[in-house]
C-alpha positions in Angstrom: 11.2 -10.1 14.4 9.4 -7.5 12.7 11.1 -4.0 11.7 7.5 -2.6 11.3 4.4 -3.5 12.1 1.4 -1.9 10.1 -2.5 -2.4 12.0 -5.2 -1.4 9.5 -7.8 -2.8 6.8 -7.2 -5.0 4.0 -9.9 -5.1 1.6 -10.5 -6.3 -1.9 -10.8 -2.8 -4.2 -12.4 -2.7 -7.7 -11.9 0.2 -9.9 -14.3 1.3 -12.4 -12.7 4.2 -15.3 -14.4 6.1 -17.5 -14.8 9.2 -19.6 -18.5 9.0 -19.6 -19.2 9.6 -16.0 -21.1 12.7 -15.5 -19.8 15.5 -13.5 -21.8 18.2 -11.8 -20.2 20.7 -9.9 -22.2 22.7 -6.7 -21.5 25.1 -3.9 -20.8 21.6 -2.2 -18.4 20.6 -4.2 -18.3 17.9 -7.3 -21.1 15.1 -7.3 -21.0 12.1 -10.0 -24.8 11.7 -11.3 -25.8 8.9 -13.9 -29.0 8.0 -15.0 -30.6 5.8 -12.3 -31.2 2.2 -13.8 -29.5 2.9 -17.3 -26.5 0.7 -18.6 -23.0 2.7 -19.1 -20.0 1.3 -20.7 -16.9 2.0 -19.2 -13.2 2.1 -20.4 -12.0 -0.1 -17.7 -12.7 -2.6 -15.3 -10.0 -3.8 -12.8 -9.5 -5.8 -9.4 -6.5 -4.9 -6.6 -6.0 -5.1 -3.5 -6.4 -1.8 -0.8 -6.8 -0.6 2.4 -4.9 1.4 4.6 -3.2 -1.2 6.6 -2.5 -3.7 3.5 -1.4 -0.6 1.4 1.5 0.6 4.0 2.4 -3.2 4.7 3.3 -3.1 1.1 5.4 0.2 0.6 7.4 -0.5 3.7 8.2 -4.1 2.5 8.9 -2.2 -0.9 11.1 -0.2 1.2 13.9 -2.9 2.3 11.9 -3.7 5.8 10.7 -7.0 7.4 6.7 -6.1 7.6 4.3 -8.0 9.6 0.3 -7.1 8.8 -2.3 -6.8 11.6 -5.6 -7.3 9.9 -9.1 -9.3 9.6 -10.5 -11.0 6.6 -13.0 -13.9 6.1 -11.8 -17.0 4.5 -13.5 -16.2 1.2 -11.9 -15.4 -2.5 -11.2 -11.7 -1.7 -9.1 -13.1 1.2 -7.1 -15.1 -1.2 -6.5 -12.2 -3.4 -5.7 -9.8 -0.3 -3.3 -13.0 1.1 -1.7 -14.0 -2.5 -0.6 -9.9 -2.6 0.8 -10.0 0.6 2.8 -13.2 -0.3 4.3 -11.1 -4.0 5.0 -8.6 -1.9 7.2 -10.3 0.7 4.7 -8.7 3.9 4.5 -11.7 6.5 0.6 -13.0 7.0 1.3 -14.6 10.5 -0.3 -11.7 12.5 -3.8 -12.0 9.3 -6.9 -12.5 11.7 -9.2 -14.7 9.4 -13.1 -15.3 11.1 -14.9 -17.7 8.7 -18.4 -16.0 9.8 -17.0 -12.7 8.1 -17.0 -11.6 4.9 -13.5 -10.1 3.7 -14.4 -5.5 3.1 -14.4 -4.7 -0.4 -15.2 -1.1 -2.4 -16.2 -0.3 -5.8 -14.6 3.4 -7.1 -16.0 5.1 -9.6 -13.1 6.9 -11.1 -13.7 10.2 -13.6 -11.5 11.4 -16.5 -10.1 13.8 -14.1 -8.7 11.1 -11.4 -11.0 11.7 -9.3 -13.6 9.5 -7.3 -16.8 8.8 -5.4 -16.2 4.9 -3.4 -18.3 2.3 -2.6 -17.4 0.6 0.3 -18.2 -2.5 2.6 -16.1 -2.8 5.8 -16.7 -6.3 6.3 -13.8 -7.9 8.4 -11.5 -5.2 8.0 -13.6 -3.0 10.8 -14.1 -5.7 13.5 -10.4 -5.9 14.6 -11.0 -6.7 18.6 -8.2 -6.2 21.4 -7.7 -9.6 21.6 -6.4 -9.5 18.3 -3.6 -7.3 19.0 -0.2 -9.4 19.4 1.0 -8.2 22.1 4.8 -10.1 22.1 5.8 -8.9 18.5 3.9 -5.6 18.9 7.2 -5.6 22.3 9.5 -6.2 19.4 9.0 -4.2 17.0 10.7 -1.4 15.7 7.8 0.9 14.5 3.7 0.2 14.0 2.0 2.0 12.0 -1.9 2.3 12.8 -4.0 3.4 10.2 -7.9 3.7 10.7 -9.5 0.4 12.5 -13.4 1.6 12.1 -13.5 3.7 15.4 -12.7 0.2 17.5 -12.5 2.6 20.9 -11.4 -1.0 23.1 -8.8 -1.8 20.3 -7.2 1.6 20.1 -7.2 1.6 24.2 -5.7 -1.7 24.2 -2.6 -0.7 21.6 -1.7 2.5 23.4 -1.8 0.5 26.3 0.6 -1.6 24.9 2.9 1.1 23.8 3.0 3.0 26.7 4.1 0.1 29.3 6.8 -1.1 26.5 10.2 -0.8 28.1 11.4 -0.1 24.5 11.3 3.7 23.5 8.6 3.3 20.8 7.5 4.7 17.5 3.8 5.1 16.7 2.8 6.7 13.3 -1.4 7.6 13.4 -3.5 7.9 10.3 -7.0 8.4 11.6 -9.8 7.6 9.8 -12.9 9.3 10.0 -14.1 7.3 13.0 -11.1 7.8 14.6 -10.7 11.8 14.3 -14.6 11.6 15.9 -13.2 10.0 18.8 -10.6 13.0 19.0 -12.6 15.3 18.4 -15.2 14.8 20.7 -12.6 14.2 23.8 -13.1 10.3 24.2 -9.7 9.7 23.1 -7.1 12.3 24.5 -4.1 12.6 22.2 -2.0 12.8 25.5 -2.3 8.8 26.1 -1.3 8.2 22.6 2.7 7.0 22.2 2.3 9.1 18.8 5.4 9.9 16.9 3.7 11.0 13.4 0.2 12.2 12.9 -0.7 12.3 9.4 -4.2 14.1 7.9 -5.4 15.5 5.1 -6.3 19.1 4.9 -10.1 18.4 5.4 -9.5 15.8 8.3 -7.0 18.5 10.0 -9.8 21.2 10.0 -12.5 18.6 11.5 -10.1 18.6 14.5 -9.9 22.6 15.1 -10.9 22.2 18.7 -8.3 19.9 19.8 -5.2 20.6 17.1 -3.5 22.9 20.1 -3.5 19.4 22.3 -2.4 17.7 19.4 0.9 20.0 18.6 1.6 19.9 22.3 1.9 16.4 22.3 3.0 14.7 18.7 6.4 16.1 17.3 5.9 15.3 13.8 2.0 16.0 12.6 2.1 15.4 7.9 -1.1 17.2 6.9 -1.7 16.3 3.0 -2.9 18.3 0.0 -3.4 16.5 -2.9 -1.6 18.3 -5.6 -1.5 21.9 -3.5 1.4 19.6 -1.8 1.9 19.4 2.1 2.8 20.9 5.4 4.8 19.2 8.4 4.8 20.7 11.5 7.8 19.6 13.5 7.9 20.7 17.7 5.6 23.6 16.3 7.3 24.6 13.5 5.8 24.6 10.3 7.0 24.3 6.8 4.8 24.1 3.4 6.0 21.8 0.9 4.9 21.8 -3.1 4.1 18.8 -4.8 5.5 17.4 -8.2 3.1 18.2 -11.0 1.7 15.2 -12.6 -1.3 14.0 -14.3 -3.4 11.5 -12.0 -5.3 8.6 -13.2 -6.4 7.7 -9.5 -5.8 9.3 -6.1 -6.5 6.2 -4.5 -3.9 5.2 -1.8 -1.6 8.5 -2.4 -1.8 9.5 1.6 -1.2 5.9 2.5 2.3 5.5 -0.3 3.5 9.4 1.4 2.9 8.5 4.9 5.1 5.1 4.2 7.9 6.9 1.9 8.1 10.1 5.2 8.2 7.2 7.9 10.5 4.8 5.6 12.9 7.9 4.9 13.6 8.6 8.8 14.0 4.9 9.9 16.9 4.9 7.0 18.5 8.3 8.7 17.7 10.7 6.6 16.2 13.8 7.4 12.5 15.2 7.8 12.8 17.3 4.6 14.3 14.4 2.2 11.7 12.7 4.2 9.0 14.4 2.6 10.9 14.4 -0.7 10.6 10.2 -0.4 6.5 10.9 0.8 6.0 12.8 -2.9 7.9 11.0 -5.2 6.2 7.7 -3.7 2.9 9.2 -3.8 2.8 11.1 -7.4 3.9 7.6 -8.7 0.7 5.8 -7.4 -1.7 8.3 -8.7 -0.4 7.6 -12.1 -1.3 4.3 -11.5 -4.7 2.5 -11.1 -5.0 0.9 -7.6 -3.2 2.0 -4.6 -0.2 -0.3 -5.0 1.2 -0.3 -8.3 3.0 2.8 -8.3 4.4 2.7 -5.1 8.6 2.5 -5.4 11.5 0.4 -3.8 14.3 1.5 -1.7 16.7 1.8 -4.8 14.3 4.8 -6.3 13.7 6.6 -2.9 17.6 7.1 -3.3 17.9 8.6 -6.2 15.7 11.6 -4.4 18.2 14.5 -3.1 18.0 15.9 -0.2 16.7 19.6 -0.5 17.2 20.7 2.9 
């Protein structure tokens, strides 16, 4: 039995550093512009394993829990890599969809001096997650699933709610859209109503795509975790909201810093503590892993998270 479920991508991510990428700043914010077709040395060069529902598989197995993953890969070498890291960290690979006629996702990031980043990316398997891949018995079991984004898969996402509505066991659902997902939303073809949803969790930019529905959204999740990079975050808690300042560190790569909060906040409330040490646990596990290169290597066990106080 599973005390957390994670349903997401698992993709292969390489990350590309250096000092010499060009910045250019506009009214629409910062682009990354090289010469087209020139050679550029860069000051690193590294391979890891990402995506949003490998990354959270492995911070809640850093955590102290038993983790099952609900993903598709191919049966390639970026599926070993993506398998081997789940096997380190201790995150079961029974519920791993492999489909030999798919090619495990993958991105490329181009990281700047500053920590920030324009991605390449290639979906592959991670985005053709079907509802017959859903396992319905230890989905029953679990104690809490965390969905992150699934490519938009409308039949998928049906299909779990489904699931978690007819459970006879009170369940816990934490949601972290992707940008297929908050479409959906947005345009009214999935009504947050028929979601089981515990936590919602956004960034800033994702919560302002969904202006026209956030009332409907309130009125039906308790906890909604909107992020804000270094500004910090606010929760919103049965409409009440509260701002909360992030530690101030230097990043080397922002890569994976929603998934590592959402994981520490969910983590922190499973082990009884309360909403605001919660958050404490969602910025000291995420300013960790953007000192870090890849969205992994920061992120902290159960014997750091506490250490945090509770600053209720």
């Amino acid at each position: 039995m599973y005390d957390i479920i994670t349903i997401g991508s698992s993709v292969v991510d390489i990350f590309v550093l250096s000092n010499q990428f060009q910045l250019e700043h506009s009214k629409e914010g910062v682009r990354l512009c090289q010469e087209y077709g020139a050679k550029i040395d860069v000051d690193s060069f590294q391979v890891h394993s990402g995506g949003g529902g490998g990354n959270t598989a492995v911070g809640f197995a850093r955590l102290g829990f038993a983790v099952g993953v609900v993903t598709e890969t191919g049966k390639d070498s970026f599926a070993n890599i993506v398998l081997e890291d789940f096997h380190t960290n201790k995150v079961s690979t029974n519920l791993v969809i492999q489909e030999k006629r798919e090619e495990t996702g993958g991105s490329v990031a181009l990281i700047g001096k500053d920590g920030g980043r324009s991605i390449l990316v290639h979906r592959g398997a991670s985005s053709e997650l079907d509802p017959k891949d859903l396992p319905v018995g230890h989905l029953s079991r679990a104690r809490w699933v965390h969905l992150s984004s699934i490519a938009g898969r409308e039949d998928t996402l049906r299909k779990l709610f489904e699931i978690l509505s007819r459970s006879n066991r009170r369940y816990k659902l934490s949601w972290n859209p992707g940008r297929s997902e908050l479409v959906l939303l947005k345009n009214r073809q999935l009504h947050i109503a028929h979601v089981p949803c515990e936590v919602f969790s956004v960034n800033r930019d994702e919560w302002n795509l969904l202006e026209g529905v956030r009332d409907q959204i309130m009125a039906n999740v308790p906890q909604i975790v909107i992020t804000e990079g270094n500004k910090g975050c606010e929760v919103i808690i049965k409409g009440f909201n509260r701002h909360f300042s992030t530690k101030k560190v230097t990043s080397i790569d922002d890569t994976g810093a929603g998934d590592a909060f959402i994981t520490a906040y969910i983590a922190a409330q499973l082990k009884g503590q309360l909403p605001e040490t919660a958050v404490q646990w969602g910025i000291e596990n995420a300013t960790s892993v953007v000192q870090h290169v890849g969205a992994r290597a920061g992120l902290l066990r159960l014997g750091d998270m506490e250490k945090v106080e509770n600053v209720s």
